[in-house]
N, CA, C and O of each residue as an XYZ file, in Angstrom:
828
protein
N       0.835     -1.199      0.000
C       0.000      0.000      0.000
C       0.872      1.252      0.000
O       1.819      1.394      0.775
N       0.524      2.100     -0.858
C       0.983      3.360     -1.126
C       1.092      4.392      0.091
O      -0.004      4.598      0.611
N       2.162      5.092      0.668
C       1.676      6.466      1.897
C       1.466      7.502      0.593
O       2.032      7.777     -0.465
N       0.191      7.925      1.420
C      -0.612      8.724      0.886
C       0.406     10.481      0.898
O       0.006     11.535      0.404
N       1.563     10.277      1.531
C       2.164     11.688      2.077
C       3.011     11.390      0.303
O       2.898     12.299     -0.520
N       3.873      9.960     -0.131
C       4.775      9.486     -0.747
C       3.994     10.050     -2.494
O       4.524     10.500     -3.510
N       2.796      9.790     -2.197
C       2.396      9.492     -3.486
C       2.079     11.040     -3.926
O       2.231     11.499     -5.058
N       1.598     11.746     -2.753
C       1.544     13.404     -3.251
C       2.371     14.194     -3.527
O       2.162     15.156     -4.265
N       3.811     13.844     -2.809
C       5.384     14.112     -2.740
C       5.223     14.451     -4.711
O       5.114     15.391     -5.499
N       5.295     13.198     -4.690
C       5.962     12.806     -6.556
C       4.654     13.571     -7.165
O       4.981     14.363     -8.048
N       3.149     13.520     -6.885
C       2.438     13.911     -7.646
C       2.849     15.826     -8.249
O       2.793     16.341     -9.365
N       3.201     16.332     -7.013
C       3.336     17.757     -6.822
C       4.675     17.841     -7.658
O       5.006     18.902     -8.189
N       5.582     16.473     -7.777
C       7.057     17.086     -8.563
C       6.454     17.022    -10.091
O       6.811     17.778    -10.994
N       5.522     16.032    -10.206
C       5.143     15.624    -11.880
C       4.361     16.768    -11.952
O       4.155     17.038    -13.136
N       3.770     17.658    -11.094
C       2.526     18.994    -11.098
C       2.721     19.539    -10.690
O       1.885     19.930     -9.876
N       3.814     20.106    -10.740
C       3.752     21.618     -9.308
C       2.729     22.370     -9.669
O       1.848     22.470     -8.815
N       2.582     22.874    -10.566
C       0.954     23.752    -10.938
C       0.085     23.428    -11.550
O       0.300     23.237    -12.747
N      -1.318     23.212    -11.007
C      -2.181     22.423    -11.735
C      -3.660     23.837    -11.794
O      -3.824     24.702    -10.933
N      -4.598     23.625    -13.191
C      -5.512     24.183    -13.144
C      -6.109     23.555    -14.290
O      -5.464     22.816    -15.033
N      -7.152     23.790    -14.431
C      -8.304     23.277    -14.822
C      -7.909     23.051    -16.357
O      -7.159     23.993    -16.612
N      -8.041     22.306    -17.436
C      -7.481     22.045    -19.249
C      -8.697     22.466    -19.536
O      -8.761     22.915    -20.681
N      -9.876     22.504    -18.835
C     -11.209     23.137    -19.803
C     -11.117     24.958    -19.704
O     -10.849     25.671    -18.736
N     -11.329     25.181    -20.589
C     -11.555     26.814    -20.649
C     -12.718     27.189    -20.312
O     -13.733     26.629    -20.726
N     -12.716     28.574    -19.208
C     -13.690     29.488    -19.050
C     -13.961     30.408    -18.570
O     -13.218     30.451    -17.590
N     -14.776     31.561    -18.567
C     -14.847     32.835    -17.708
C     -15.706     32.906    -16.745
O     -15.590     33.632    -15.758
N     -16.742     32.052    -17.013
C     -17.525     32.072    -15.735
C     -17.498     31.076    -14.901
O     -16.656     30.213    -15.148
N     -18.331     30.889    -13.755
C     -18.966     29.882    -13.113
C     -19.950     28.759    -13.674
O     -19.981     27.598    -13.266
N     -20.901     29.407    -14.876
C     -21.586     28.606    -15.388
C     -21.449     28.126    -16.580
O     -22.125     27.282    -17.168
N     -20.078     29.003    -17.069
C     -19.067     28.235    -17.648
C     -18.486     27.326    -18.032
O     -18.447     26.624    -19.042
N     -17.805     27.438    -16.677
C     -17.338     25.933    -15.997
C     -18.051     24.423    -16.279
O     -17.741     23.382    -16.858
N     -19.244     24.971    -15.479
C     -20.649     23.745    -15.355
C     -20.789     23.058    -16.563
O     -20.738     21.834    -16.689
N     -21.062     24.313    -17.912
C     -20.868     23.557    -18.941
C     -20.285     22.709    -19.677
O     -20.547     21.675    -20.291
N     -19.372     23.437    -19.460
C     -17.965     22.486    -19.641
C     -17.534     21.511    -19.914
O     -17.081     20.910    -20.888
N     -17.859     21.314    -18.200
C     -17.294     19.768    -17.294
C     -18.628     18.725    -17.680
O     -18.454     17.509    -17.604
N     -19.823     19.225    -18.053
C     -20.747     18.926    -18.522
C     -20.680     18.160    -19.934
O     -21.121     17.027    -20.126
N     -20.152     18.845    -20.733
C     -19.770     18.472    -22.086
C     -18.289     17.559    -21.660
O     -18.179     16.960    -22.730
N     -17.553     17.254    -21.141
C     -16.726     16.661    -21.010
C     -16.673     15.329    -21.013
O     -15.876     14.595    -21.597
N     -17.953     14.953    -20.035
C     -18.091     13.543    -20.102
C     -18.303     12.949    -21.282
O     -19.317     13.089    -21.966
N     -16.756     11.856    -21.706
C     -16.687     10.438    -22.017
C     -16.201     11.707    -23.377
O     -16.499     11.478    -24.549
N     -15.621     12.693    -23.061
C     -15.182     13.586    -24.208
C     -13.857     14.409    -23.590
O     -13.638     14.941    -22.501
N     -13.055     14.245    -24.865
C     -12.105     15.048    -24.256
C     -11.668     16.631    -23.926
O     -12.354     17.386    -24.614
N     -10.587     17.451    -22.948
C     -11.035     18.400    -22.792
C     -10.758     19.336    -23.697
O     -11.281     20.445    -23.796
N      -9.472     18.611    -24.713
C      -9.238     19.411    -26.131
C     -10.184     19.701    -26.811
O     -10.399     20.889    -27.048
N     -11.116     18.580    -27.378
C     -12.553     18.955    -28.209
C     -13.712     19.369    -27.330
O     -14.699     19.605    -28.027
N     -13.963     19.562    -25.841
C     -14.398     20.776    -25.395
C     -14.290     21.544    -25.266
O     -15.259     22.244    -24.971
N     -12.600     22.251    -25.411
C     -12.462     23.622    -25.337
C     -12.801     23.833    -27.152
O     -13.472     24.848    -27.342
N     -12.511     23.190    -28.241
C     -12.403     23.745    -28.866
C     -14.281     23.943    -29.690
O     -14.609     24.580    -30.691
N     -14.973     23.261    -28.919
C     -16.447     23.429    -28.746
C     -17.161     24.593    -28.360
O     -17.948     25.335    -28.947
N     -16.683     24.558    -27.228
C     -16.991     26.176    -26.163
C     -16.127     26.838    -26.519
O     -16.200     27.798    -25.753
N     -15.156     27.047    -27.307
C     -14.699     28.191    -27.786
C     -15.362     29.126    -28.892
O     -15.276     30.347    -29.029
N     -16.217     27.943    -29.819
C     -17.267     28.860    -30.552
C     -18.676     28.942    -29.636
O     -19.487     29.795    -29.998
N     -18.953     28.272    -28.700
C     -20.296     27.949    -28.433
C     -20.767     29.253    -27.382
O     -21.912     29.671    -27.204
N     -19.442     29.760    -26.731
C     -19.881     30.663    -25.847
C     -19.319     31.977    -26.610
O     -19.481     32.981    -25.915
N     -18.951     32.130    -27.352
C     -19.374     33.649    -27.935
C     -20.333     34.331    -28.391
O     -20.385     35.464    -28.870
N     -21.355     33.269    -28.135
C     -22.767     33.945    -28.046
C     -23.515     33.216    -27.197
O     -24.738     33.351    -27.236
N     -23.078     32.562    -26.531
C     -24.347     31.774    -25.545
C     -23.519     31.484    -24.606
O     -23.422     30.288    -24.333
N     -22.786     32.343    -23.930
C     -22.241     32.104    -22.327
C     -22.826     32.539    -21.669
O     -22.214     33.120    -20.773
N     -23.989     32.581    -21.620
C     -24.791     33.213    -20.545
C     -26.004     32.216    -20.432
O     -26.631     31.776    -21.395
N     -26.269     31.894    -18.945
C     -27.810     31.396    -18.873
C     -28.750     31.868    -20.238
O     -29.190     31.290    -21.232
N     -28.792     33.258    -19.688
C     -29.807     33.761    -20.766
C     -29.929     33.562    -22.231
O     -30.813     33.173    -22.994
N     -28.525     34.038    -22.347
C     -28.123     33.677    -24.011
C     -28.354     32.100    -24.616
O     -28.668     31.846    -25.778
N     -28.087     30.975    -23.389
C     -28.202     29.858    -23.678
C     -29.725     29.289    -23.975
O     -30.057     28.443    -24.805
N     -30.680     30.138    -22.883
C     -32.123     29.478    -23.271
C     -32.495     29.791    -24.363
O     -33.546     29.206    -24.623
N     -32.077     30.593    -25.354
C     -32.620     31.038    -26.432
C     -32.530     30.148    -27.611
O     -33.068     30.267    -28.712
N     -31.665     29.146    -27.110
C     -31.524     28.047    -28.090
C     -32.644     26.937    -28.302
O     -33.488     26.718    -27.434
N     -32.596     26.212    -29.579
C     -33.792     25.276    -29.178
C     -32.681     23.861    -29.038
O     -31.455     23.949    -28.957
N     -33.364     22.775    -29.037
C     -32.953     21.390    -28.046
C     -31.437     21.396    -29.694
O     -30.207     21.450    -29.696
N     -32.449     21.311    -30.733
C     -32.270     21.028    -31.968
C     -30.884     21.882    -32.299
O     -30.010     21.273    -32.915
N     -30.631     23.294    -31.912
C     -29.928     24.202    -32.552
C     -28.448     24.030    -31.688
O     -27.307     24.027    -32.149
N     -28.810     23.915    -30.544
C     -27.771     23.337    -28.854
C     -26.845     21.560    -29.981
O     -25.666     21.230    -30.110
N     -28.279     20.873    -30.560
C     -27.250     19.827    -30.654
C     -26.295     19.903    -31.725
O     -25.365     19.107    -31.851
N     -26.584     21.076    -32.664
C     -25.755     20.956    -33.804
C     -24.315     21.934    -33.555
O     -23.258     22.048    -34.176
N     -24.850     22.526    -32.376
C     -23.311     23.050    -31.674
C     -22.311     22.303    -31.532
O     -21.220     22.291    -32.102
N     -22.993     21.325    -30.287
C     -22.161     20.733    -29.304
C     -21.792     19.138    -29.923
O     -21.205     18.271    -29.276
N     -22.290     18.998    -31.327
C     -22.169     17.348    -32.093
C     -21.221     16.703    -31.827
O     -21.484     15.549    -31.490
N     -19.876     17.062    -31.843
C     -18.979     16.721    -31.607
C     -18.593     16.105    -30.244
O     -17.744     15.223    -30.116
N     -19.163     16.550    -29.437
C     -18.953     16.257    -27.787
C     -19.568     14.764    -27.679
O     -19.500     14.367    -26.516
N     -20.141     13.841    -28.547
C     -20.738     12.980    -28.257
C     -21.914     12.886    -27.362
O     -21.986     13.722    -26.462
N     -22.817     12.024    -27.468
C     -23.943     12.135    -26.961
C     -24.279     13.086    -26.504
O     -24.304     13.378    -25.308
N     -24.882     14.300    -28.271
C     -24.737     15.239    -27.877
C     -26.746     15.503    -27.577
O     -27.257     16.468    -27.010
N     -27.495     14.254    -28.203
C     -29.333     14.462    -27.906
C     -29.074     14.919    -26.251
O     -29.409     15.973    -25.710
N     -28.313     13.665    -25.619
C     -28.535     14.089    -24.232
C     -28.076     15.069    -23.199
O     -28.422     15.334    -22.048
N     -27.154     15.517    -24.045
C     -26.037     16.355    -23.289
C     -26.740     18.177    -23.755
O     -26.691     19.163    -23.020
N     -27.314     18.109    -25.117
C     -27.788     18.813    -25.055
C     -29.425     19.323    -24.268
O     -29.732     20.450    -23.880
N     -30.153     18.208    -24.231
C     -31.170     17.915    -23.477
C     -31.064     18.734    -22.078
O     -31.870     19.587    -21.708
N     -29.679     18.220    -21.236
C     -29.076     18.273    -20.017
C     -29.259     19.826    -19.947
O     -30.162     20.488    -19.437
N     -28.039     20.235    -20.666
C     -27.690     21.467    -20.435
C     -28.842     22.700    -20.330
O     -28.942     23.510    -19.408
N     -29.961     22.575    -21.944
C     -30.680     23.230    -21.160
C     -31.627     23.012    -20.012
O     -31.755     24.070    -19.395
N     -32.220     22.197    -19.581
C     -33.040     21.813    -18.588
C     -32.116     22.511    -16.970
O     -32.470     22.968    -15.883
N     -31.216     22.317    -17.460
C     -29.965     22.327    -16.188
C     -29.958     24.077    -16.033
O     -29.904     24.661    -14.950
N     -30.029     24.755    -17.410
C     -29.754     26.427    -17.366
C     -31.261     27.065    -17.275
O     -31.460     28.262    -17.064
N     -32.549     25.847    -17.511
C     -33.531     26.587    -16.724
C     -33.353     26.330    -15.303
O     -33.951     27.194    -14.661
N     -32.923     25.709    -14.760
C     -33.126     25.861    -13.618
C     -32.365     26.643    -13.192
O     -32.452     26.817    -11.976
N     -31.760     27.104    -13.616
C     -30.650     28.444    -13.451
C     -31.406     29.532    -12.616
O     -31.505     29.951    -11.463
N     -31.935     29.764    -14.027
C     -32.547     30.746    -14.366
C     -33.661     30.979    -13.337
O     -33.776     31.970    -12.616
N     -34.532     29.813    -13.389
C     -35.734     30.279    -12.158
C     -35.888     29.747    -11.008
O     -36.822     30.007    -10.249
N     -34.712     28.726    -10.723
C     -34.441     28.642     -9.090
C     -33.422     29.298     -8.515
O     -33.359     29.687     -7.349
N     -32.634     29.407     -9.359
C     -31.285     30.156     -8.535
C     -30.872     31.504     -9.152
O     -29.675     31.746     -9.003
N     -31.479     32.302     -9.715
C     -31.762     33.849     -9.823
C     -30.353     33.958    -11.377
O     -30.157     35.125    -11.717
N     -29.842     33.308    -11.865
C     -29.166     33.064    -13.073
C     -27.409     32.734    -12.398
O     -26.418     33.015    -13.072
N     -27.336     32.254    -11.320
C     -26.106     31.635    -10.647
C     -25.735     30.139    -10.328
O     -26.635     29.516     -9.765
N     -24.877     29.629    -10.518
C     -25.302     27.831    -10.230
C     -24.547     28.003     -8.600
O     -23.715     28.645     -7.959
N     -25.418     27.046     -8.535
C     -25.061     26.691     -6.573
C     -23.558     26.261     -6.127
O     -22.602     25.814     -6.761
N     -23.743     26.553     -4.919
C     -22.365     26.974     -4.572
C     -22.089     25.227     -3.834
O     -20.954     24.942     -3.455
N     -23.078     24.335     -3.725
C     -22.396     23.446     -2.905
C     -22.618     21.747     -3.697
O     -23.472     21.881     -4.573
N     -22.332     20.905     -3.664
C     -21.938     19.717     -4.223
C     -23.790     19.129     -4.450
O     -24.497     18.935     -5.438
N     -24.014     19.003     -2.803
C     -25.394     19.096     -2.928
C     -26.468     19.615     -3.255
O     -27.501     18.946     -3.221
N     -26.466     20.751     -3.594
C     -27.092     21.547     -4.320
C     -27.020     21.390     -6.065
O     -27.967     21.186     -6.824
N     -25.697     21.545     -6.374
C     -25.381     21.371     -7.919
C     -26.387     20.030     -8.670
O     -26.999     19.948     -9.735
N     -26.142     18.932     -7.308
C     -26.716     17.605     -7.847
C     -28.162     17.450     -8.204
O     -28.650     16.618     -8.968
N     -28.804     18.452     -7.479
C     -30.499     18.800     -8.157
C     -30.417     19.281     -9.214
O     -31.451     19.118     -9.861
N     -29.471     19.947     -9.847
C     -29.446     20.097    -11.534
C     -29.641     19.029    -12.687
O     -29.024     17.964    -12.673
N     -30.374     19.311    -13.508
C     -30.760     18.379    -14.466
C     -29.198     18.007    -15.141
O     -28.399     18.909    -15.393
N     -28.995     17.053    -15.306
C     -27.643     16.096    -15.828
C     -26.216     16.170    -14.802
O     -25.203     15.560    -15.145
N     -26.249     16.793    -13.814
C     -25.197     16.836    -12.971
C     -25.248     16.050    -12.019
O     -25.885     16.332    -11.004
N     -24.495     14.760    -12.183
C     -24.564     13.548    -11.574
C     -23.186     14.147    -10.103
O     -22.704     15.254     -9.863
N     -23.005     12.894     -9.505
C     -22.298     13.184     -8.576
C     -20.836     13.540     -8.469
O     -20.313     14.204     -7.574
N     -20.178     12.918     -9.665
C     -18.837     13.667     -9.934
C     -18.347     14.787    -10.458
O     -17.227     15.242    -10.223
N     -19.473     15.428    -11.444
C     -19.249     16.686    -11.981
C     -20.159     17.548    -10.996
O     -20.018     18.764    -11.132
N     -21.171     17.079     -9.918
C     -21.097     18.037     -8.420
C     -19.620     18.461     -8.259
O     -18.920     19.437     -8.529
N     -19.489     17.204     -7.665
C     -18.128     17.419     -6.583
C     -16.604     18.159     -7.332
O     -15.666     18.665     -6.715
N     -16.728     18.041     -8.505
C     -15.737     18.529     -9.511
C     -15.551     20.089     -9.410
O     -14.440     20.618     -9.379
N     -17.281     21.085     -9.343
C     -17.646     22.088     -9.869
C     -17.571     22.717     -8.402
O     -17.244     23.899     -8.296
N     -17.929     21.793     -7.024
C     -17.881     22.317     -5.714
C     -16.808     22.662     -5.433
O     -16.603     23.842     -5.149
N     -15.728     21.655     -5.430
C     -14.521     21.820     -5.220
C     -13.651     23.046     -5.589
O     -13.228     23.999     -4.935
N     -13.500     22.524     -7.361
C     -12.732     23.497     -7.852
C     -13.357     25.184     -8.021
O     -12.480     26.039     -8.143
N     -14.439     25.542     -8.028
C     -15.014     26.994     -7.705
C     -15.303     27.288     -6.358
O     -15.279     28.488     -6.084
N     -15.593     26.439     -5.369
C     -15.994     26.957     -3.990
C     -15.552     26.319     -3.324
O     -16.250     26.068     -2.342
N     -14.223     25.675     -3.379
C     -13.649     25.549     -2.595
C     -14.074     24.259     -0.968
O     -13.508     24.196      0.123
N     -15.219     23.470     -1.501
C     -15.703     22.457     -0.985
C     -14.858     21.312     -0.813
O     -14.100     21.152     -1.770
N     -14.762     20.585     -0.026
C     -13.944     19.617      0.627
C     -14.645     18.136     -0.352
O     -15.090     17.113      0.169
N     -14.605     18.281     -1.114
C     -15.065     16.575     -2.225
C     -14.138     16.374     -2.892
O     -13.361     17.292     -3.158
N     -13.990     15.350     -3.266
C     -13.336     14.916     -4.722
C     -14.126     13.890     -5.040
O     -14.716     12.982     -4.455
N     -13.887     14.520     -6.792
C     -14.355     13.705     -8.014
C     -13.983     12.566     -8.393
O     -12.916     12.649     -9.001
N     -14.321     11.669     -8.327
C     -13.969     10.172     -9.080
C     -14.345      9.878    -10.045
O     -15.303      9.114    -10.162
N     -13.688     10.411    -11.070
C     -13.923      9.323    -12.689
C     -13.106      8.668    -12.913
O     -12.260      8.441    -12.049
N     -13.022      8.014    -14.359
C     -12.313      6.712    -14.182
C     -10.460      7.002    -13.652
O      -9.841      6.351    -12.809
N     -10.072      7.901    -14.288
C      -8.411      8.414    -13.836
C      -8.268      7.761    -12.440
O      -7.482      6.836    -12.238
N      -9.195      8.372    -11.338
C      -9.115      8.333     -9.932
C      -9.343      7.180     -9.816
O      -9.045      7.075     -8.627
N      -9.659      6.150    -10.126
C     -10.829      5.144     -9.816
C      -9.634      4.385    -10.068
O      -9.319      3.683     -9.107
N      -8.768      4.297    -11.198
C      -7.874      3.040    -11.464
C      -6.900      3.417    -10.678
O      -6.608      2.533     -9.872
N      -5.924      4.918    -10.532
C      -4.795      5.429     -9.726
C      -5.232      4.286     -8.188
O      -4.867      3.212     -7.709
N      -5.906      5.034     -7.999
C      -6.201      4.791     -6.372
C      -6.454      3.545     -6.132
O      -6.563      3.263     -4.939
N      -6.624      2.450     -7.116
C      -6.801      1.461     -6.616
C      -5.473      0.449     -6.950
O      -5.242     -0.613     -6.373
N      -4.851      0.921     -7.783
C      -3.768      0.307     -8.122
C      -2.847      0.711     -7.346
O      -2.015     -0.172     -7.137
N      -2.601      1.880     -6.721
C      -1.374      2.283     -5.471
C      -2.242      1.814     -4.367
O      -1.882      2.155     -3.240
N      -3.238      1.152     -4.462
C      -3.763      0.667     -2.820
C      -4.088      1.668     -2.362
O      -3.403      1.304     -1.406
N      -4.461      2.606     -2.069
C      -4.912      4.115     -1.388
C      -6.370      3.822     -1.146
O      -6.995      4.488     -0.321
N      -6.912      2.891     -1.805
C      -8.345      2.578     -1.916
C      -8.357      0.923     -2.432
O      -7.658      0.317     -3.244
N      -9.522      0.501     -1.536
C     -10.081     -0.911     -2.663
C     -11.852     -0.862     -2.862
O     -12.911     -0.981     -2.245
N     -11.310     -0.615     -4.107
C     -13.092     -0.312     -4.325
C     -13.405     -0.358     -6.075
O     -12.579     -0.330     -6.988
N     -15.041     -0.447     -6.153
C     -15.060     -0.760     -7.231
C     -15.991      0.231     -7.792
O     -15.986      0.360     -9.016
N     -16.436      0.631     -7.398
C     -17.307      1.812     -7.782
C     -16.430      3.447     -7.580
O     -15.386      3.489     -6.930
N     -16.981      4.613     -8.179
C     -16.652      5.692     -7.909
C     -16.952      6.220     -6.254
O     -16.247      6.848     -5.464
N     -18.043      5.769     -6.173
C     -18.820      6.151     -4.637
C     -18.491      5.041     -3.589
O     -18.971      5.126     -2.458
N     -17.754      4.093     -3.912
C     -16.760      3.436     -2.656
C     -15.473      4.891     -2.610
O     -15.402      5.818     -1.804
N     -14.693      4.606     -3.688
C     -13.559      5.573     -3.765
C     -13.752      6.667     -2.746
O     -13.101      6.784     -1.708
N     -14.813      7.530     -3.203
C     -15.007      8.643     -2.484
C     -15.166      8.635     -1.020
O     -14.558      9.371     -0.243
N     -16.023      7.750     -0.714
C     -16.546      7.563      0.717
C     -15.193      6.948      1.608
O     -14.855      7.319      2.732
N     -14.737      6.225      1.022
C     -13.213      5.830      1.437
C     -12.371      6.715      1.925
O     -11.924      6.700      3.072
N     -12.011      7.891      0.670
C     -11.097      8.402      0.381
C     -11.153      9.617      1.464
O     -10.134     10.007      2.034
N     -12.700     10.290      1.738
C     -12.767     11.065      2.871
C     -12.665     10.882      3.984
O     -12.600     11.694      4.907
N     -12.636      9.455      3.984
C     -12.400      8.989      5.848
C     -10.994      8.479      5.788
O     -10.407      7.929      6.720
N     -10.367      8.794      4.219
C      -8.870      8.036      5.420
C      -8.399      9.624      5.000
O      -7.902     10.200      5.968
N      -8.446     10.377      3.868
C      -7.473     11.283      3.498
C      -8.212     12.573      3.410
O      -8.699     13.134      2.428
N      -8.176     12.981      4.923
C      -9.437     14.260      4.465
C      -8.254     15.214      4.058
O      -8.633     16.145      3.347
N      -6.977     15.200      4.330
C      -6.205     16.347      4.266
C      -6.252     16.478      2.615
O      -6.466     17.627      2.230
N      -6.110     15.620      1.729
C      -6.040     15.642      0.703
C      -7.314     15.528      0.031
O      -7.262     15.386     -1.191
N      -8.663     15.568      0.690
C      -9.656     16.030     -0.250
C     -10.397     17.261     -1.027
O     -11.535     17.702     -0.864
N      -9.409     17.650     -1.889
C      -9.679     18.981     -2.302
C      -9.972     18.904     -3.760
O     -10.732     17.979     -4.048
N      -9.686     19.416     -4.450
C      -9.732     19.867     -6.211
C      -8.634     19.749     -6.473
O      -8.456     18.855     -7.301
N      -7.469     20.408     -6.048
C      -6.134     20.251     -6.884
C      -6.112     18.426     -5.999
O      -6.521     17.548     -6.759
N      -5.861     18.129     -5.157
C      -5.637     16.306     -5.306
C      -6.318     15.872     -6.704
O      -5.784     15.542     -7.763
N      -7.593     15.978     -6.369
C      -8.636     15.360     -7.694
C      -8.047     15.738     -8.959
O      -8.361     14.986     -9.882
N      -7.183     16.815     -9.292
C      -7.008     17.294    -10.922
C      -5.507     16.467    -10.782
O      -4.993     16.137    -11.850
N      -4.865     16.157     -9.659
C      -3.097     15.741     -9.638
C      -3.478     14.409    -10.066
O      -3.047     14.051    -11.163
N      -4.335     13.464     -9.288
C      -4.550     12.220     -9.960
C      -5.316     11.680    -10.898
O      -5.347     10.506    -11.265
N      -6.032     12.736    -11.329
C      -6.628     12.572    -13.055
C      -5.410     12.844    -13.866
O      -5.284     12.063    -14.809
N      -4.478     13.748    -13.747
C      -3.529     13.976    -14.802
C      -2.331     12.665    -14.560
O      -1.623     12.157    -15.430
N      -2.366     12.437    -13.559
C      -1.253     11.447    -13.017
C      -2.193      9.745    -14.281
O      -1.679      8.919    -15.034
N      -3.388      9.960    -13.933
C      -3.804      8.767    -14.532
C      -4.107      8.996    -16.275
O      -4.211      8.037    -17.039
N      -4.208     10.261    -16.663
C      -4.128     10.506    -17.912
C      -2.940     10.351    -19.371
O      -2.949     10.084    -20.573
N      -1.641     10.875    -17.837
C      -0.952     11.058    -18.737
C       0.495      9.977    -18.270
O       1.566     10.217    -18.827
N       0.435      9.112    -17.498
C       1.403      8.262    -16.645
C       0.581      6.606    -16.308
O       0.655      5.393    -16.503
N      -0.047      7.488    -15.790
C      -0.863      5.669    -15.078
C      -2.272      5.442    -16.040
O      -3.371      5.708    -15.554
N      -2.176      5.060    -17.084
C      -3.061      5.223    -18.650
C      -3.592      3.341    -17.788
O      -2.977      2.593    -17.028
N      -4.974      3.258    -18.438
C      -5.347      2.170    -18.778
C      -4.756      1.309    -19.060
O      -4.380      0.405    -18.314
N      -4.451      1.499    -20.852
C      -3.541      0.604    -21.331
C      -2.410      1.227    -21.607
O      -2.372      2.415    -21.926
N      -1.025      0.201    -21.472
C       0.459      0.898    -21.835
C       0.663      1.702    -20.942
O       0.713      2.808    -21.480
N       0.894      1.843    -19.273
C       0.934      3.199    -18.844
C       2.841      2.877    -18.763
O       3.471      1.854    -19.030
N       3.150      3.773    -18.446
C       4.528      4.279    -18.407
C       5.514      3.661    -16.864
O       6.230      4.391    -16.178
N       5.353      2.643    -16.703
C       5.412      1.672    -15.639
C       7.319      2.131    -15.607
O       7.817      2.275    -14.490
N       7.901      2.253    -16.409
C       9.521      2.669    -16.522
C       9.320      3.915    -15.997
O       9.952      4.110    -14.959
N       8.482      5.034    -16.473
C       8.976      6.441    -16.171
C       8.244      6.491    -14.772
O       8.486      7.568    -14.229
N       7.365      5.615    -13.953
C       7.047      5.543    -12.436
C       8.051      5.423    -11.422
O       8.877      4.514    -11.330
N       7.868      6.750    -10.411
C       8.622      6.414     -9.198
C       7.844      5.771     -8.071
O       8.161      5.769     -6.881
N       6.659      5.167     -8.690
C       5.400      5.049     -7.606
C       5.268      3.676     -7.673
O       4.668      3.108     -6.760
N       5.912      2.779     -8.982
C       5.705      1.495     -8.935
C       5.682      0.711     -8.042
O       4.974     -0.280     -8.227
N       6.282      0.802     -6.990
C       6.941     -0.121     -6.075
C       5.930     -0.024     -5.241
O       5.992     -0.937     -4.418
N       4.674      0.939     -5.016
C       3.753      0.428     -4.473
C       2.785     -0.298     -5.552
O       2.167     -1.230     -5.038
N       2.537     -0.113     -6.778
C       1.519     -0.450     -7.765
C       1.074     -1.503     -7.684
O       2.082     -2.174     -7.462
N       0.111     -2.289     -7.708
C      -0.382     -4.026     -7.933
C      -0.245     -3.815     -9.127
O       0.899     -4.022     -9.532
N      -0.928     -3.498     -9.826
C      -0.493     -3.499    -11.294
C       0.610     -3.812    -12.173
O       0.770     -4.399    -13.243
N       1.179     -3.315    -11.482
C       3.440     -3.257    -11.861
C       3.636     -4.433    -10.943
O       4.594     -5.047    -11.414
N       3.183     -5.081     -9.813
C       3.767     -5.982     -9.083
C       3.084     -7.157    -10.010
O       3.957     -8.020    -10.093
N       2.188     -7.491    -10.578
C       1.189     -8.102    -11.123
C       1.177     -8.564    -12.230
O       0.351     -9.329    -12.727
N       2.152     -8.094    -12.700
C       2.754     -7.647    -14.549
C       1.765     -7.589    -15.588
O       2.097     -7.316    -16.742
């Protein structure tokens, strides 16, 4: 099993500065975003929302769209019927529950139409500064392969992860071991030579 002090050591030398690969200016921005992100990458979301919000970065600007006009934006993002579906349903409620601001807390975000529990905790974290982390798949394989966790779901991970490592439940942890699993500890082929972390890995012990 991995020390959790060992594995942040190296994470912070592979990251000394970490911030967000999706682009944006706002808060609801963001939401979108990380929204369009899922099972998509954050290159072809920025380069999505780079045309999509020069006229529709705004709640307001966004309802003006129809379901139809949203999907021929966002096509590219993949499953874009539902994602577009999401988004607006998600920016009325913007609009007439929360005065045109998205909520400030994990639990709150999650009453939004398509904002499941990791892009809560993603949007809590990294804008308000909320004590969650996100588990998608990055986190889900890292953490279980350095032993830091044994679990099989995202919502073991998490529930785990706050009762052993609250010091490290923040947003920058969550973005160090998505990039750590993006770009080092990959699915397939990860970079098992350029690891200083192997020697805890099952994976690498496991061949």
């Amino acid at each position: 099993m991995a020390k959790i002090d060992d594995v942040f050591e190296e994470m912070y030398r592979l990251f000394p500065v970490v911030k967000p690969e999706l682009n944006y200016n706002t808060n609801y921005q963001f939401l979108v975003a990380v929204m369009l992100s899922a099972q998509c990458t954050d290159k072809r979301v920025n380069k999505i929302t780079g045309e999509l919000f020069k006229n529709y970065g705004t709640p307001k600007s966004m309802s003006t769209l129809t379901q139809e006009e949203l999907e021929k934006l966002i096509y590219s993002a993949g499953f874009y019927h539902n994602k577009a579906k999401n988004i607006l349903a998600m920016t009325n409620q913007i609009l007439t529950q929360y005065k045109g601001e998205i909520p400030r807390t994990a639990i709150e975000l999650e009453k939004l139409r398509g904002v499941g529990r990791k892009t809560a905790n993603v949007v809590a974290s990294a804008l308000f500064g909320e004590h969650k982390i996100g588990v998608d798949t990055h986190v889900l394989r890292v953490t279980n392969r350095l032993g830091l966790v044994s679990a099989k779901t995202p919502l073991q991970v998490e529930k785990q992860w706050i009762k052993k490592y609250p010091k490290y439940t923040n947003h920058d942890s969550h973005f160090r071991l998505v990039l750590f699993g993006r770009y080092y500890c990959k699915a397939q082929n990860p970079k098992c030579d350029e690891c200083n972390l192997k020697k805890y890995c099952k994976y690498y012990k496991e061949g």
